[in-house]
MIKE-110955 format. One record per residue: residue number from 1; x, z, y of N, C-alpha, C, O in turn. Coordinates in steps of 0.02 Angstrom, whole numbers, plus 32768, in hexadecimal, padded with zeros to 4 digits. Each point is the difference from the previous one (the first is absolute). Last residue first. Layout:
N
resi->NUM	n.xx->X	n.zz->Z	n.yy->Y	ca.xx->X	ca.zz->Z	ca.yy->Y	c.xx->X	c.zz->Z	c.yy->Y	o.xx->X	o.zz->Z	o.yy->Y $
...
This chain:
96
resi->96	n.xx->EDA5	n.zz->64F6	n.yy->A17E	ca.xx->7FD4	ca.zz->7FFF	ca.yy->7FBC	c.xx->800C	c.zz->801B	c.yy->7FD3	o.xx->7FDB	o.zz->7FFC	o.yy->7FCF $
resi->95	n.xx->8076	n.zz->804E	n.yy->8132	ca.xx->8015	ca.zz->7FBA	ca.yy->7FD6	c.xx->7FCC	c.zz->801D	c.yy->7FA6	o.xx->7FF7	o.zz->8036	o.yy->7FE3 $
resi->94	n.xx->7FD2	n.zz->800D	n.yy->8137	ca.xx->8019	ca.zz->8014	ca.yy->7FBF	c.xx->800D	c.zz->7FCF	c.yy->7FD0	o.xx->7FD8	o.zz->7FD1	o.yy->7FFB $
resi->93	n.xx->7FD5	n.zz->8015	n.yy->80FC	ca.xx->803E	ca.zz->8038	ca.yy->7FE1	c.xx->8012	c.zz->8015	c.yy->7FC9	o.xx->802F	o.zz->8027	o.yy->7FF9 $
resi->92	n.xx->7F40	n.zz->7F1F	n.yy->8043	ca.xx->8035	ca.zz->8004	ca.yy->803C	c.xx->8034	c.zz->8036	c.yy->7FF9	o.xx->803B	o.zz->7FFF	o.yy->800F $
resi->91	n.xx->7F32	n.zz->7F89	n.yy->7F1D	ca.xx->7FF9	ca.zz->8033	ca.yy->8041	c.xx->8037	c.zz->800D	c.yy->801F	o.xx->8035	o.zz->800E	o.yy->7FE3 $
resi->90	n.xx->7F41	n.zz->7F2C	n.yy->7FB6	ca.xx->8032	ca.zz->8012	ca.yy->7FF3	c.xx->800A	c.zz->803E	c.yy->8032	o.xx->7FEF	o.zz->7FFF	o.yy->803B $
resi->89	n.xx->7F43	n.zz->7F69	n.yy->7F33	ca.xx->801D	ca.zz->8021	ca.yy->803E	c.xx->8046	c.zz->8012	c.yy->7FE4	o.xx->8013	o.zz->7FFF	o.yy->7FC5 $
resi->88	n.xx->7F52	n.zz->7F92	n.yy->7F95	ca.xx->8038	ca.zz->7FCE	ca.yy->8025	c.xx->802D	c.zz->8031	c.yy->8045	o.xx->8038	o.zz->7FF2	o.yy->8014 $
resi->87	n.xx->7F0B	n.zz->8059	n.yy->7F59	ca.xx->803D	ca.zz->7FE6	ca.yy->7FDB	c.xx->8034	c.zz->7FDD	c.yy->802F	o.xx->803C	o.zz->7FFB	o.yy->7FF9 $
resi->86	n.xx->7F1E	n.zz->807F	n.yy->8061	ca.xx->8003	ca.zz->801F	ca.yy->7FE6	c.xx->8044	c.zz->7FDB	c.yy->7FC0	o.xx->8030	o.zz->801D	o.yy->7FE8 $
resi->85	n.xx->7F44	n.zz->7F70	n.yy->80AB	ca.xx->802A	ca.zz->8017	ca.yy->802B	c.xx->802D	c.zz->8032	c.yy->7FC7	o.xx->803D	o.zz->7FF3	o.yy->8001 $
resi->84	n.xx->7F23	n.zz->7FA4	n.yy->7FA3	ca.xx->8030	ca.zz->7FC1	ca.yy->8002	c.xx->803C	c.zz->8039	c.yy->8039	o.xx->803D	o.zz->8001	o.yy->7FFA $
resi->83	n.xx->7EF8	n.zz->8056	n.yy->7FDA	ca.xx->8027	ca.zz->8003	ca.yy->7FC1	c.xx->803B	c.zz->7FD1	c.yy->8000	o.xx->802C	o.zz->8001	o.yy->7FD6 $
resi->82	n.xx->7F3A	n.zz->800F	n.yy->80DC	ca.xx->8023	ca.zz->804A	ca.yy->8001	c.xx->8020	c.zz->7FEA	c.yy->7FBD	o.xx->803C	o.zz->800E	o.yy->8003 $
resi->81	n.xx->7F3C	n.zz->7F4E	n.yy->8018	ca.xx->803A	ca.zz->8004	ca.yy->8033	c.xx->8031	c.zz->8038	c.yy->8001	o.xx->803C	o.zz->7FFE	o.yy->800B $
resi->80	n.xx->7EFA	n.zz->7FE6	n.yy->7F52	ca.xx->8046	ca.zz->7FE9	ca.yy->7FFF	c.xx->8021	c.zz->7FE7	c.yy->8038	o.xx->802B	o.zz->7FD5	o.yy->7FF5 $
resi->79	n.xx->7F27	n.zz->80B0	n.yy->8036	ca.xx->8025	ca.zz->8015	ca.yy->7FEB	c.xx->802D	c.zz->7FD5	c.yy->7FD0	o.xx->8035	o.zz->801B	o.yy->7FF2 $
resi->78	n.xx->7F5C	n.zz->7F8A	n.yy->80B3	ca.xx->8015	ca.zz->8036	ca.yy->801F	c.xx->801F	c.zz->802B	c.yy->7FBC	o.xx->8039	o.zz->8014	o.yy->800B $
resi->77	n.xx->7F3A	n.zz->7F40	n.yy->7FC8	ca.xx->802D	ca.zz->7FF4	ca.yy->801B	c.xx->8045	c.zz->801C	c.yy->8026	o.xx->8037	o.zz->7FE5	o.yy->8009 $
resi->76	n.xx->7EEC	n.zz->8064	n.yy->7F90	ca.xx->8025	ca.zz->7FCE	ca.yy->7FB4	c.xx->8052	c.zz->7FFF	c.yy->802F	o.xx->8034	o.zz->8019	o.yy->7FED $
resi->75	n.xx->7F16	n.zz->8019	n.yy->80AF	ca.xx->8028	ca.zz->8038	ca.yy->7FCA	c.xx->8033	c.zz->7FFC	c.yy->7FDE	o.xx->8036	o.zz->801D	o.yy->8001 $
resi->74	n.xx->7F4B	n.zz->7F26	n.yy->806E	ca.xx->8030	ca.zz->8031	ca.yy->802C	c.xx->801C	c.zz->8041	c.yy->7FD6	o.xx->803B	o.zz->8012	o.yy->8000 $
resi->73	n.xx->7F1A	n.zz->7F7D	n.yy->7F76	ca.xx->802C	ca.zz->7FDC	ca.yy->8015	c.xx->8055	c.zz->801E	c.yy->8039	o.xx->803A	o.zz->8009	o.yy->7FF0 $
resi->72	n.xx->7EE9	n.zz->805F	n.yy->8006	ca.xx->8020	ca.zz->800A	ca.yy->7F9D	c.xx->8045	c.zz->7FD2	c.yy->801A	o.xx->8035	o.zz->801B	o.yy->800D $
resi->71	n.xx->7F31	n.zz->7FDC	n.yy->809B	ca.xx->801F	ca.zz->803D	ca.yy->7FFF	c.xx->8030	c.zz->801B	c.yy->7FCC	o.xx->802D	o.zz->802B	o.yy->7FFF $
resi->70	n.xx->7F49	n.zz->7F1B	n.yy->8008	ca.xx->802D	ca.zz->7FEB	ca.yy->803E	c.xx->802E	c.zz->803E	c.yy->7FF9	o.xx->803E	o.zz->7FFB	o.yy->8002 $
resi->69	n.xx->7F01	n.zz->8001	n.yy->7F7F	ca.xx->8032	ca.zz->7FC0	ca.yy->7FD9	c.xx->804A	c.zz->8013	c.yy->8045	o.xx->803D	o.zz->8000	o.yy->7FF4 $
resi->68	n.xx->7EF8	n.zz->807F	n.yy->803F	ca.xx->8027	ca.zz->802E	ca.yy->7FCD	c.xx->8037	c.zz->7FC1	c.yy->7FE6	o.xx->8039	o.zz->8012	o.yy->7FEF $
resi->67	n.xx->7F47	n.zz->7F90	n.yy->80BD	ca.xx->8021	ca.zz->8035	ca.yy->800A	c.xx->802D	c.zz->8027	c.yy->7FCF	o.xx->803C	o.zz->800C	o.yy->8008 $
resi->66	n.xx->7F1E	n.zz->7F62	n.yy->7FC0	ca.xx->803E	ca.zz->7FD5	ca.yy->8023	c.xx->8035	c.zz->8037	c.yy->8014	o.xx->803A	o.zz->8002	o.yy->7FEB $
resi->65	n.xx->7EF1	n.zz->8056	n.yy->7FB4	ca.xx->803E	ca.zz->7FEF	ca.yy->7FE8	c.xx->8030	c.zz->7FC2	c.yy->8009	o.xx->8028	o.zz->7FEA	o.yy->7FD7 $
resi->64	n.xx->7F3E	n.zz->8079	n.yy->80B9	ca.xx->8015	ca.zz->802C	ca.yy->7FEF	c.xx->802B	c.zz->7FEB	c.yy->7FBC	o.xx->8036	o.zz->801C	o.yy->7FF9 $
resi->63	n.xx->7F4B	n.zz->7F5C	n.yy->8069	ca.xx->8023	ca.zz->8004	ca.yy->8033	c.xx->802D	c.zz->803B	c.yy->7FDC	o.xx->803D	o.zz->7FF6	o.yy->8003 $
resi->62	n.xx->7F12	n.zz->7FCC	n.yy->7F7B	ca.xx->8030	ca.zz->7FB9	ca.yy->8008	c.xx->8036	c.zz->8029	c.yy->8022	o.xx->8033	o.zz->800B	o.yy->7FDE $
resi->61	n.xx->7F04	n.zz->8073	n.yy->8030	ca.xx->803C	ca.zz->8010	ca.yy->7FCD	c.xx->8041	c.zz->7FBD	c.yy->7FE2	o.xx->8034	o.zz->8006	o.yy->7FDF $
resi->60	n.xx->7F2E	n.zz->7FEF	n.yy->80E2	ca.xx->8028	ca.zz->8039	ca.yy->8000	c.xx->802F	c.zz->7FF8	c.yy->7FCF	o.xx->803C	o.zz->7FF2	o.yy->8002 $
resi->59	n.xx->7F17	n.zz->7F76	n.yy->7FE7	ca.xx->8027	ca.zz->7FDA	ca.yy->8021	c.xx->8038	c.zz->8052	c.yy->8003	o.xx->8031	o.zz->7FFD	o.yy->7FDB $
resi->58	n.xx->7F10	n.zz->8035	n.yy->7FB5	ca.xx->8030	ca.zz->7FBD	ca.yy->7FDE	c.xx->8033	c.zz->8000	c.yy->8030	o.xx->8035	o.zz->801B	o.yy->7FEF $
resi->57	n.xx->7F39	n.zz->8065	n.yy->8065	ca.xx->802D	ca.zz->802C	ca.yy->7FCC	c.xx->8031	c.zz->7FD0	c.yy->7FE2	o.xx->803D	o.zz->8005	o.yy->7FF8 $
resi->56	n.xx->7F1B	n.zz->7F96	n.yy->8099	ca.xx->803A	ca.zz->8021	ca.yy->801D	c.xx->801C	c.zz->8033	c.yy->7FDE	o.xx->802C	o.zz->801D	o.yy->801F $
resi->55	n.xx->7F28	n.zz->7F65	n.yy->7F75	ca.xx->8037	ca.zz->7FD5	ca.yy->8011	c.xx->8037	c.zz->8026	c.yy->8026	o.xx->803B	o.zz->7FF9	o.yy->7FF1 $
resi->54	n.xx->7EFE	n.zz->8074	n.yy->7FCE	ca.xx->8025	ca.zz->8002	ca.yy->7FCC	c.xx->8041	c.zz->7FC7	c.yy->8008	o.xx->8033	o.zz->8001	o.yy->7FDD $
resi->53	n.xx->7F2D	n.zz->8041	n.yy->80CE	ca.xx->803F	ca.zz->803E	ca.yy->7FED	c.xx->8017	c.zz->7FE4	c.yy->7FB5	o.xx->8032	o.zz->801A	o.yy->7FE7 $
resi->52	n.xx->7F34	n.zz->7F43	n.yy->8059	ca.xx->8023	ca.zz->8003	ca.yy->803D	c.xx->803B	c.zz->804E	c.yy->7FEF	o.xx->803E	o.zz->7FFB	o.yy->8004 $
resi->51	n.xx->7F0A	n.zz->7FE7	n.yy->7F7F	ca.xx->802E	ca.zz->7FB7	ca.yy->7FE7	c.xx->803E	c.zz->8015	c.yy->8035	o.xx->8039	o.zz->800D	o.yy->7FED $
resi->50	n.xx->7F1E	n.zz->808F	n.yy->8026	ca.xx->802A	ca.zz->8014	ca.yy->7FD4	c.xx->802B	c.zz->7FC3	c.yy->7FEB	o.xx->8035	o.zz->8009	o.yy->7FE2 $
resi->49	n.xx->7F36	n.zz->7FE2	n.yy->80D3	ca.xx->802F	ca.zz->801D	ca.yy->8016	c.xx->8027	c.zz->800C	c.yy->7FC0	o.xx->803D	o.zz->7FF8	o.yy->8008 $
resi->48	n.xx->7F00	n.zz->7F87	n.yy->7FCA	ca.xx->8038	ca.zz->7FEF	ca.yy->8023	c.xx->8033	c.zz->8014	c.yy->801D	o.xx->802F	o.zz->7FD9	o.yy->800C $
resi->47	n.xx->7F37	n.zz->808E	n.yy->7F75	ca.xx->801E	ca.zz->7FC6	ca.yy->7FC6	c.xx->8032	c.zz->7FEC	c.yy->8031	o.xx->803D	o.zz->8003	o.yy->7FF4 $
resi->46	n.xx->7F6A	n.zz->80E7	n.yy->8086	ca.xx->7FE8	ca.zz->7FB4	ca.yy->7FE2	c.xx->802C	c.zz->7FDE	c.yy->7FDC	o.xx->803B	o.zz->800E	o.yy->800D $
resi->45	n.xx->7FD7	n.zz->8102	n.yy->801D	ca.xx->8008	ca.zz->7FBD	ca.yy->801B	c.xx->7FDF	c.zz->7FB9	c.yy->7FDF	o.xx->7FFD	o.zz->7FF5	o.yy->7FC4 $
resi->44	n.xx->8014	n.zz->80FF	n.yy->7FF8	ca.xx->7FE9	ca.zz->801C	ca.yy->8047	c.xx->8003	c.zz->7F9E	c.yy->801D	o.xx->7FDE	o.zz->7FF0	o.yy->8031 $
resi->43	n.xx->80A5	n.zz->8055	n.yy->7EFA	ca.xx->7FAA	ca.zz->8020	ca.yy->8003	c.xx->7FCB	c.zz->7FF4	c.yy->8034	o.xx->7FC4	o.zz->8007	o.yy->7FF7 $
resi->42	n.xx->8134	n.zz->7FE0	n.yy->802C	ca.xx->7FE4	ca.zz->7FB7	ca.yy->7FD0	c.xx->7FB8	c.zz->801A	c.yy->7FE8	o.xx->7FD1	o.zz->7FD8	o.yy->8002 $
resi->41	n.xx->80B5	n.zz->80DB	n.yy->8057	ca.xx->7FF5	ca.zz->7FDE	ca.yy->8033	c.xx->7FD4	c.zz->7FBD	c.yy->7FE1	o.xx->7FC8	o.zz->7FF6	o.yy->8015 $
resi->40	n.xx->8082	n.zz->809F	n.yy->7F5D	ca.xx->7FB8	ca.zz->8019	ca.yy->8015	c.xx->8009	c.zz->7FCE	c.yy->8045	o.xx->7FC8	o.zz->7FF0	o.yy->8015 $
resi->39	n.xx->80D8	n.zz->7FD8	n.yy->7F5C	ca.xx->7FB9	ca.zz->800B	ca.yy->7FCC	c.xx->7FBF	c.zz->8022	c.yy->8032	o.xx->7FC3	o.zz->7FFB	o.yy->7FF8 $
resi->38	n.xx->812B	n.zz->8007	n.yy->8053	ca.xx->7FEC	ca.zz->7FAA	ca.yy->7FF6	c.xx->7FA4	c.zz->8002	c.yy->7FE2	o.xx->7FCE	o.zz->7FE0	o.yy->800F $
resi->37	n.xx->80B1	n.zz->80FF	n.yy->8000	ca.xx->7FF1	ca.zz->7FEF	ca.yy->803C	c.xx->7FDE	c.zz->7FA7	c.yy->8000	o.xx->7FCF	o.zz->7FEE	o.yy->8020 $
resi->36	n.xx->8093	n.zz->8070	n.yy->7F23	ca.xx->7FD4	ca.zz->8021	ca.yy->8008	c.xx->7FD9	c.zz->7FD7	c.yy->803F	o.xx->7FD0	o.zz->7FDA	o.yy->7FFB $
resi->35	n.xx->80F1	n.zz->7FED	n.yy->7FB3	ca.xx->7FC1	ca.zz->7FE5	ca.yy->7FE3	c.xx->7FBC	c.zz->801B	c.yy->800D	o.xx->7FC9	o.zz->7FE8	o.yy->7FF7 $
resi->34	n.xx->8111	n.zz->806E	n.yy->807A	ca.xx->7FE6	ca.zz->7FB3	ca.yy->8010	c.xx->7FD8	c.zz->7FE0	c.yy->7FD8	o.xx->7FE9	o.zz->7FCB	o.yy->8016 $
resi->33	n.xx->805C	n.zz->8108	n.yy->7F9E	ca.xx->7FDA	ca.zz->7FFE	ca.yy->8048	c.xx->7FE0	c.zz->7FC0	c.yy->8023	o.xx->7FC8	o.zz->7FF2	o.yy->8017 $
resi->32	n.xx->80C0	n.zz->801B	n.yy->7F2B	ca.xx->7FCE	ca.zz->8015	ca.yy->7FF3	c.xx->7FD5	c.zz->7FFC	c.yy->803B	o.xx->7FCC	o.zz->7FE0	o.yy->8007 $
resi->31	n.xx->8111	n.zz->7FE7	n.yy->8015	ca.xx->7FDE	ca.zz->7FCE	ca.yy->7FE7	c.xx->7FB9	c.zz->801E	c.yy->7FE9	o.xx->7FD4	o.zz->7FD6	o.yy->8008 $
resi->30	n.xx->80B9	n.zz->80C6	n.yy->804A	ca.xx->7FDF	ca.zz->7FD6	ca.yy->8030	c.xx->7FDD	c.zz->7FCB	c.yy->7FDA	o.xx->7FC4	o.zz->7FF9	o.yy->800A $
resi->29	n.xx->809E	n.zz->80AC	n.yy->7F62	ca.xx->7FC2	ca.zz->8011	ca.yy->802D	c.xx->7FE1	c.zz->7FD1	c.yy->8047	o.xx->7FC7	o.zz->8001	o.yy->8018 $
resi->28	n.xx->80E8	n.zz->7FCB	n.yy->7F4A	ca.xx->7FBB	ca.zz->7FF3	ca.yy->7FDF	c.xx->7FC5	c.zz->8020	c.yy->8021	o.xx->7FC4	o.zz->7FF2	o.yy->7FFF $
resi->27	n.xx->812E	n.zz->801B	n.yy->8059	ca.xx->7FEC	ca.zz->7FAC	ca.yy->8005	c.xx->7FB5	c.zz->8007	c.yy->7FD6	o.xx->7FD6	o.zz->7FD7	o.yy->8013 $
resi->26	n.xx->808B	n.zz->80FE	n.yy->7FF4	ca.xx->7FF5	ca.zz->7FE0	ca.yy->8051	c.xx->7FE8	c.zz->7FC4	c.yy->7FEA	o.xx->7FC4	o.zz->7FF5	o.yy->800A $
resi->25	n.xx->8027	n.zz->8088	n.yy->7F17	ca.xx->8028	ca.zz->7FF1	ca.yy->802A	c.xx->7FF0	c.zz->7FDD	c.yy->8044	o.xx->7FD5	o.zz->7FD5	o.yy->8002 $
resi->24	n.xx->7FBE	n.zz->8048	n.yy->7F35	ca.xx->8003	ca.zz->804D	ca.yy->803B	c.xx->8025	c.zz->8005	c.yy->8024	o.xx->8005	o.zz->802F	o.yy->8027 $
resi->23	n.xx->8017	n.zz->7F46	n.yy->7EFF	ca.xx->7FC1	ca.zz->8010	ca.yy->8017	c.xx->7FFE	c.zz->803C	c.yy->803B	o.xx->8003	o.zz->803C	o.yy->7FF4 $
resi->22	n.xx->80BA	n.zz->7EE1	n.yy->7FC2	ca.xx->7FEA	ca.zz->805B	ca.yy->7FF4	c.xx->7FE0	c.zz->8014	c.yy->803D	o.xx->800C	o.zz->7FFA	o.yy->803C $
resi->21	n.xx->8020	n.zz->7F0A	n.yy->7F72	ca.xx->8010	ca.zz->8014	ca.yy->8035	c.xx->7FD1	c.zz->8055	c.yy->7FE6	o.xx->7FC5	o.zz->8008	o.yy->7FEF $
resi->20	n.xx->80D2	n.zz->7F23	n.yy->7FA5	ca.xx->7FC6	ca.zz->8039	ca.yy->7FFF	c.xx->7FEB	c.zz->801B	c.yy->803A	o.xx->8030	o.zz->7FFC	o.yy->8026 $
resi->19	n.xx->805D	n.zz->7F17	n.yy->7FB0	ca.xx->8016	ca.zz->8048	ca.yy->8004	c.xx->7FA0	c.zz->801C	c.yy->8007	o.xx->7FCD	o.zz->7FE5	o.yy->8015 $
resi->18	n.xx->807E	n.zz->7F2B	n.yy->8005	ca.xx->7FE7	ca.zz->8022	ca.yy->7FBA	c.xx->800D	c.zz->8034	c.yy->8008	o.xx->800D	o.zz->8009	o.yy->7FC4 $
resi->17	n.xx->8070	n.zz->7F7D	n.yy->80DC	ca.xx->7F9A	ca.zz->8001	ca.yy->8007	c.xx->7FD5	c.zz->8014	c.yy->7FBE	o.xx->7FC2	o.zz->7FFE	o.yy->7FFE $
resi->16	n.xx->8153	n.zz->7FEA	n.yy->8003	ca.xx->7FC2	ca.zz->803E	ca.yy->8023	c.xx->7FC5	c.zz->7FE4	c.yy->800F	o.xx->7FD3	o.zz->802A	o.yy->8001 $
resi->15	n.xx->80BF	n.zz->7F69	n.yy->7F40	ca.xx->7FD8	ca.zz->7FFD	ca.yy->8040	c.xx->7FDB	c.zz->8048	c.yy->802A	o.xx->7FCA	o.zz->801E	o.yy->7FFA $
resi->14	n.xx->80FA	n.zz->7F56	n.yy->7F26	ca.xx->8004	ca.zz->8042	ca.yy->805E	c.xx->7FD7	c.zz->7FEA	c.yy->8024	o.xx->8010	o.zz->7FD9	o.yy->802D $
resi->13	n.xx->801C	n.zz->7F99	n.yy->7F03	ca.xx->7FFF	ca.zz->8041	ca.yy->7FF6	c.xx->7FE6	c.zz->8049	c.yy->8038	o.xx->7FE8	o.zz->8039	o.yy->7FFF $
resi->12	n.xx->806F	n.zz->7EBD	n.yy->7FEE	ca.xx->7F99	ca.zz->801F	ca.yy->8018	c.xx->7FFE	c.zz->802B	c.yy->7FF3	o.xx->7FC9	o.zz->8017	o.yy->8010 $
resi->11	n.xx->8118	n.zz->7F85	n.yy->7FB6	ca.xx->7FBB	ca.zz->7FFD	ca.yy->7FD1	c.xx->7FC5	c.zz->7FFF	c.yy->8015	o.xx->7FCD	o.zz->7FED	o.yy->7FE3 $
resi->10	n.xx->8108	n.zz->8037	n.yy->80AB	ca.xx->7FDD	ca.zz->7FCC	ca.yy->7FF3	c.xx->7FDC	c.zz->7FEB	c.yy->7FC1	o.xx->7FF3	o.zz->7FC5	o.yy->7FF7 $
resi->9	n.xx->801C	n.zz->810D	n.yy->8060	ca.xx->7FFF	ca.zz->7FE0	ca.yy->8033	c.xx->8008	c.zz->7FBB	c.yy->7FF7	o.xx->7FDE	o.zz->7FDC	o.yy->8025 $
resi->8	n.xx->807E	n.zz->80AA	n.yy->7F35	ca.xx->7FA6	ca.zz->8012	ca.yy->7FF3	c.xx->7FDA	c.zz->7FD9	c.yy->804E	o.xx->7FC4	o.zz->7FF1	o.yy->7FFA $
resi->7	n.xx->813A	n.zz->7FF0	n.yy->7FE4	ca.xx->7FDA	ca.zz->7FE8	ca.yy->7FC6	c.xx->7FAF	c.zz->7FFE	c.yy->8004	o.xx->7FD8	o.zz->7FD3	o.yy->7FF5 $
resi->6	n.xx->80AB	n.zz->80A5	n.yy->80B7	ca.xx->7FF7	ca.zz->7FB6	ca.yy->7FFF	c.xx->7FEC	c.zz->7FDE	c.yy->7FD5	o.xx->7FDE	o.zz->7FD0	o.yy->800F $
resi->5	n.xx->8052	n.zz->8110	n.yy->7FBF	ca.xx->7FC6	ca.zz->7FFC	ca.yy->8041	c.xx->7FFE	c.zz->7FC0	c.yy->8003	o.xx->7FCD	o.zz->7FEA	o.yy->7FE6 $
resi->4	n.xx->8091	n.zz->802E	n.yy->7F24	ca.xx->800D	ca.zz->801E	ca.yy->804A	c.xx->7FC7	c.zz->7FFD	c.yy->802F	o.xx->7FC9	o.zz->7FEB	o.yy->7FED $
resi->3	n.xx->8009	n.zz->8037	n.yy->7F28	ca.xx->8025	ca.zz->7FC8	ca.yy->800E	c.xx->800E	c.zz->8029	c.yy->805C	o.xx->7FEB	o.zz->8031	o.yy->8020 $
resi->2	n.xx->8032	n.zz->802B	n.yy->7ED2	ca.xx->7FE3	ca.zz->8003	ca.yy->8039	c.xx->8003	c.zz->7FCD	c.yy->801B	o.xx->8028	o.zz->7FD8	o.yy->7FE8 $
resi->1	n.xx->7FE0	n.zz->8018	n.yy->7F19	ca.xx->802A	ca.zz->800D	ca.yy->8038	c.xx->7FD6	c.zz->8003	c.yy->8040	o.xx->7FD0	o.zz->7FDA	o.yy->8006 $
């Protein structure tokens, strides 16, 4: 038997951070870029500046997924609001 969305949500079933990400696409050409660009700037710098860019990528990408947690969240939220409006509204002119 299938199991529902909430079933596979609470198995551990549902993680987007496992998704693929397809080759040639905007997100693989920047991330490409950004390896690119990391590799020849880090060519050009001392042990100590590369400790130093490799902590402020750390610390960024922290920032960047507080952000994406914060953003997933407000989402999550917003649309079961619309779904709650959506069952519960009543409309001023037309009967159900």
């Amino acid at each position: 038997m299938k199991q529902t969305t909430l079933e596979d949500l609470f198995y551990g079933n549902i993680n987007p951070n496992e998704t693929s990400i397809i080759r040639g696409s905007e997100y693989c050409k920047c991330f490409d870029k950004v390896t690119e660009l990391s590799k020849s700037v880090c060519s050009q710098l001392s042990e100590e500046y590369i400790n130093k860019i490799n902590e402020l990528e750390s610390v960024y990408t922290r920032i960047l997924s507080e952000t994406e947690r914060e953003f997933f969240i407000f989402g999550f939220k917003i649309g079961a609001k619309m779904i709650t409006e959506v069952y519960n509204g009543k409309s001023l002119t037309f009967k159900d």
